[in-house]
N, C-alpha and C positions, 0 to 999 in steps of 0.2 A: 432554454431549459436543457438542453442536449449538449452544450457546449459548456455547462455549468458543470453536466455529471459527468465530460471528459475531462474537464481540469480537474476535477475534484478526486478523480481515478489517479488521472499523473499524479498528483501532491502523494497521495496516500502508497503509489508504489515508489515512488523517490525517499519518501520516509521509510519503508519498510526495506529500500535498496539500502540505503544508510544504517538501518541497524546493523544489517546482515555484516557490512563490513566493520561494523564497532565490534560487532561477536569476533572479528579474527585479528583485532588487536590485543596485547597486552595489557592488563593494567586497567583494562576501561570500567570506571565506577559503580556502573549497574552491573547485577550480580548479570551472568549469561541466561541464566533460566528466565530473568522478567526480560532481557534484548530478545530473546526467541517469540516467546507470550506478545510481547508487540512487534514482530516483526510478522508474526502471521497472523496476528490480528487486521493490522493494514494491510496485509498482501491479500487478506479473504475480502476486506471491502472495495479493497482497491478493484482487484477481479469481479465481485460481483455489479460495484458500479458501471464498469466499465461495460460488461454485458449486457445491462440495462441500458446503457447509453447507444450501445449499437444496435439494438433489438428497438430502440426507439427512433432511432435515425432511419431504418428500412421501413418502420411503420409509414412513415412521410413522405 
C-alpha cells in the first residue's frame, strides 16, 4: 500500500514537473492559465500523497 502511494506521488510530480516546463515554452497549445491550474493541481496531490506515504511508513 505504501509503495503504491509513493509511486503514485512520483507520477503526479513528474506530471506537474512537465507542465512547469511547457509553461516556459513558446507556442505551447494549452492556454498558460489551465498548464498553472494543473501543474499545482498535481503538485498539491502529489505533496500530499507523498506525506501520507511517509507518515504511513513510520507507522510500521
Amino acid at each position: 500500500m505504501v509503495s503504491i502511494l509513493f509511486l503514485i506521488s512520483i507520477i503526479c510530480l513528474l506530471a506537474a514537473f512537465f507542465f512547469v516546463l511547457s509553461l516556459m515554452k513558446p507556442g505551447f497549445y494549452p492556454p498558460k492559465k489551465l498548464l498553472k491550474k494543473r501543474a499545482s493541481t498535481l503538485m498539491g496531490t502529489g505533496l500530499i500523497l507523498l506525506l501520507a506515504a511517509i507518515l504511513l511508513s513510520s507507522i510500521k
